[in-house]
NUKOLBA-488123 format. One record per residue (C-alpha): residue in three letters; x, y, z. Coordinates in pm, whole numbers, plus 50000, padded with zeros to 5 digits. Example, Ala and Ser with C-alpha at 12.3 -4.5 7.8 and 13.67 -1.06 7.14 Angstrom:
2
ALA512304955050780SER513674989450714
//
This chain:
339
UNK500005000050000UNK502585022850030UNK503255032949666UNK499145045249659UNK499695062549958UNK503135078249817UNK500795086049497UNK498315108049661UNK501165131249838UNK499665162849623UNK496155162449750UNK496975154150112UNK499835178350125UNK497285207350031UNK495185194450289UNK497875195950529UNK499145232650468UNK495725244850472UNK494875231450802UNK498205243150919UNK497245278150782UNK494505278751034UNK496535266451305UNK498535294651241UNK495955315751273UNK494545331050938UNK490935325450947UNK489385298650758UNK487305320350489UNK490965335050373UNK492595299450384UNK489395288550193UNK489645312349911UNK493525309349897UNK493555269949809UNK490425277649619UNK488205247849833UNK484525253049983UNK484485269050337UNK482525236950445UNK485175216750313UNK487855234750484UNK485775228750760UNK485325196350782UNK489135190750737UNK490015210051072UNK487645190751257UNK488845158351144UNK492405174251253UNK491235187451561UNK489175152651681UNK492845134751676UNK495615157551646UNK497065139151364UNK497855154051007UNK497465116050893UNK493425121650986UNK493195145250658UNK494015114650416UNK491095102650217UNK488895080350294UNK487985052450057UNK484475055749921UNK482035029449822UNK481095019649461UNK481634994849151UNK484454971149256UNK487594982349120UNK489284965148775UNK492534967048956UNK493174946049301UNK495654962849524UNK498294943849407UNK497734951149030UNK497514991749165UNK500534987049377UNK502234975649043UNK500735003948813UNK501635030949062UNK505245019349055UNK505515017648680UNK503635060048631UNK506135070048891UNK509015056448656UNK509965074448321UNK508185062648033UNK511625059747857UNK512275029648079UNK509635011847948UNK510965020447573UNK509095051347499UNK511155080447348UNK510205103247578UNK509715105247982UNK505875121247975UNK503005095448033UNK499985092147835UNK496865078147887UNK496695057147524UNK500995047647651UNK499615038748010UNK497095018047800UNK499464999647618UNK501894990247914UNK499114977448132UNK498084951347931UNK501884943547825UNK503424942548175UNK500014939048393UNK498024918248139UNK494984938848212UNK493434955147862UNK491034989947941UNK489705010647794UNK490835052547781UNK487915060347982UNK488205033648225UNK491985044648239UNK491245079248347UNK489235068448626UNK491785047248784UNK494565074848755UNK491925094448920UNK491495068349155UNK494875060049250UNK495535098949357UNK497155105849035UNK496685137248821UNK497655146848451UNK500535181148542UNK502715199748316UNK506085189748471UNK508395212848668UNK511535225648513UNK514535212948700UNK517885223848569UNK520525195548467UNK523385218948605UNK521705215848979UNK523385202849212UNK521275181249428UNK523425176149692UNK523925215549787UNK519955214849809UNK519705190550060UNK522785207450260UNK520975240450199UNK517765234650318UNK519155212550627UNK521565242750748UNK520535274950576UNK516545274650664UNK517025267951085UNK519235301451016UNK516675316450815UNK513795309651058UNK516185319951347UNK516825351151168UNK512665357751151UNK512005350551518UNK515385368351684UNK514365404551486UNK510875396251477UNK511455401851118UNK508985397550801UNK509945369450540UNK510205383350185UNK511195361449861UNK512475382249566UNK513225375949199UNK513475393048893UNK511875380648558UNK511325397748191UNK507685404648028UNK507225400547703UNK505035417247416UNK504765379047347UNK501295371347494UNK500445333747658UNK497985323247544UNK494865306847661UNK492755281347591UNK488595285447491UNK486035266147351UNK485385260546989UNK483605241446751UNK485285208146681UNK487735215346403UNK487725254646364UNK490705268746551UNK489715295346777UNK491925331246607UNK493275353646902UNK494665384646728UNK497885399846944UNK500425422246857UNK503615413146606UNK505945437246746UNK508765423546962UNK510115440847297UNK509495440547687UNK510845453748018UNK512695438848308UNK510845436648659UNK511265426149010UNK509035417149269UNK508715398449678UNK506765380749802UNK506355374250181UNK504765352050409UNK501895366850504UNK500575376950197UNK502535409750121UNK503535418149793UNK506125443449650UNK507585453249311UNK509075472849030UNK509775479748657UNK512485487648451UNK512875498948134UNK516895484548117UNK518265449648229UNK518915451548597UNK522545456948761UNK523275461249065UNK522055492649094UNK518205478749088UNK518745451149339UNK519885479449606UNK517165501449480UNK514955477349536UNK516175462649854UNK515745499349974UNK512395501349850UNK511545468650083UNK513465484450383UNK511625519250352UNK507925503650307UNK509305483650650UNK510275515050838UNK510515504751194UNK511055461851070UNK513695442851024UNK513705426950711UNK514745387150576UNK515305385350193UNK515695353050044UNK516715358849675UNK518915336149375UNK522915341349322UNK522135360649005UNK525095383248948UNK523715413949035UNK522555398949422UNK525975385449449UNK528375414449342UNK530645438549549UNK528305461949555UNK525625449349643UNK527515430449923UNK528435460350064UNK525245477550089UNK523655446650232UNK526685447250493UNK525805484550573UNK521845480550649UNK521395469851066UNK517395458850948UNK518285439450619UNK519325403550609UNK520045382350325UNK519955350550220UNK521085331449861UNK519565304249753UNK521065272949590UNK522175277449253UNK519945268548996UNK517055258549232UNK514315281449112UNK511685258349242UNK512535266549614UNK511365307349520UNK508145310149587UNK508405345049400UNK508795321349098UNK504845314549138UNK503865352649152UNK505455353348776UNK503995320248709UNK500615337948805UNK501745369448699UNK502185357048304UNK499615328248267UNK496915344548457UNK496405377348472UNK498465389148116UNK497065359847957UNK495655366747644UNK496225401247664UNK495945428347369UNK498615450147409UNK500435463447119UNK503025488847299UNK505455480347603UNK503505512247747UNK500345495247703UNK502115464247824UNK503395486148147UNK500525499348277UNK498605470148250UNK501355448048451UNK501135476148703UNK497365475048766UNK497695437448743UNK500315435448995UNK498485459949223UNK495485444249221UNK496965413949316UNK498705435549624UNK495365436349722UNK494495400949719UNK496635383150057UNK494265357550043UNK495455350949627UNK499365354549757UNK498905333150065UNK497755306149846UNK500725313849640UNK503555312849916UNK501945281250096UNK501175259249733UNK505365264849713UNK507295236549877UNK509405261750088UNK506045261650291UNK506665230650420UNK510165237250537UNK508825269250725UNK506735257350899
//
């Protein structure tokens, strides 16, 4: 049983945080809206916490139903072969399929269903269909594990001696070059989104912290050094009587003399790098994730002064949303480490 239960670590782990988010003490209609789940539901998970004061409570309960196709064994057995890459199994590439996960089941299970049936027992088994997340070949895994084992007991350290407020930062580059989204059509007439042809964009910066607090900035030129202290004094000066923890990437410009020094000078700033090439432990990442697939999605601008001020009313409105970047710090892994 324990490759199902390893299986459904996405669902319970949201289940998890959100409870813990309560425990914390944000109320439950902000947690509710944040991980985007019924207040009722919410609800029903902190009693379930509360009635044994076990995070193990909040797995899910099997329901009842047409017998399964699958016995546990056979499940056990499928699990372990979707966790692997489909390469192993001969494929050219690692992604799964459902018409692939077809075709190995009845080769190495000797169970034939069909793509309906299929989808139901990914469903079933905790399993959902994800766009993967980019992991660079160049990182190093074992400075992760060293990083997050000695650097975040500093970091958390750092919060509760100052009694300081948590910010992630990271920089990022928007584009003229619209994502796009997806609508409905009629079967076999391709939907036409008209966007611009011209070519450009601006740099831009942005934190995130952990109580739902959101700052950031444009710039018309790639960013030097020269930003990042701009910008760290922007953070210290909307903190005026804080201290402040910043945990940003060793991009050049975070890393350099200069900046260095200025970070060396400031009593209420301290900072803290990041592995290299470990993007995924930013939670900041996520705010340009949302940022560019969200709320400039589809958008119709043909000018990077059109594109400007809508990022800036975009990005303010989502200042005003703590709710939006709670649910955007705690869906992050780092959440689990800070807690």
């Amino acid at each position: 049983m324990n490759a199902i239960k390893s299986s459904t670590y996405s669902t319970y782990k949201v289940r998890e945080r959100a409870v813990k988010a309560v425990l914390l003490g944000q109320r439950k209609a902000d947690v509710s809206k944040a991980y985007q789940v019924d207040y009722s539901t919410l609800f029903r998970w902190c009693r379930r916490y509360e009635g044994t004061k076990k995070f193990s409570a909040l797995a899910r309960q099997p329901g009842s139903g047409r017998p399964n196709l699958l016995d546990i064994q056979t499940r056990e057995n499928f699990v372990k072969i979707v966790i692997q890459p489909a390469s192993e199994f001969g494929y050219e590439t690692d992604f799964w399929t459902c018409r692939r996960l077809m075709q190995i089941t009845e080769q190495q299970l000797k169970v034939k269903v069909s793509k309906s049936t299929m989808w139901r027992i990914l469903r079933d088994v905790g399993l959902t269909y994800q766009k993967p997340e980019r992991r660079y070949l160049e990182t190093n895994d074992l400075l992760r594990k060293k990083w997050l084992r000695y650097e975040v007991p500093k970091i958390k350290r750092c919060v509760k001696k100052y009694r300081a407020i948590l910010y992630f930062q990271d920089e990022s580059h928007i584009s003229l070059t619209t994502v796009l989204g997806k609508t409905w059509a009629p079967k076999g007439q391709t939907p036409i989104q008209r966007v611009t042809g011209n070519r450009g964009g601006f740099a831009a910066m942005s934190a995130i912290s952990q109580v739902g607090k959101l700052i950031f900035r444009l710039h018309q030129k790639r960013i030097t050094s020269v930003e990042v202290i701009d910008f760290l004094k922007q953070m210290l000066k909307h903190h005026k009587y804080r201290n402040v923890v910043v945990v940003m990437d060793q991009a050049r410009p975070h890393v350099s003399k200069k900046t260095r020094s200025f970070i060396k000078e400031q009593k209420r700033l301290h900072v803290f790098y990041l592995p290299s090439r470990s993007p995924d432990l930013n939670p900041d990442e996520q705010v340009w994730n949302h940022l560019k697939h969200q709320e400039l999605k589809g958008n119709a601008s043909r000018t990077k002064k059109e594109l400007k001020n809508l990022t800036i009313r975009k990005f303010h409105g989502m200042s005003r949303k703590p709710e939006l970047l709670n649910g955007i710090f705690f869906r992050s892994c780092m959440a689990n480490f800070l807690n």
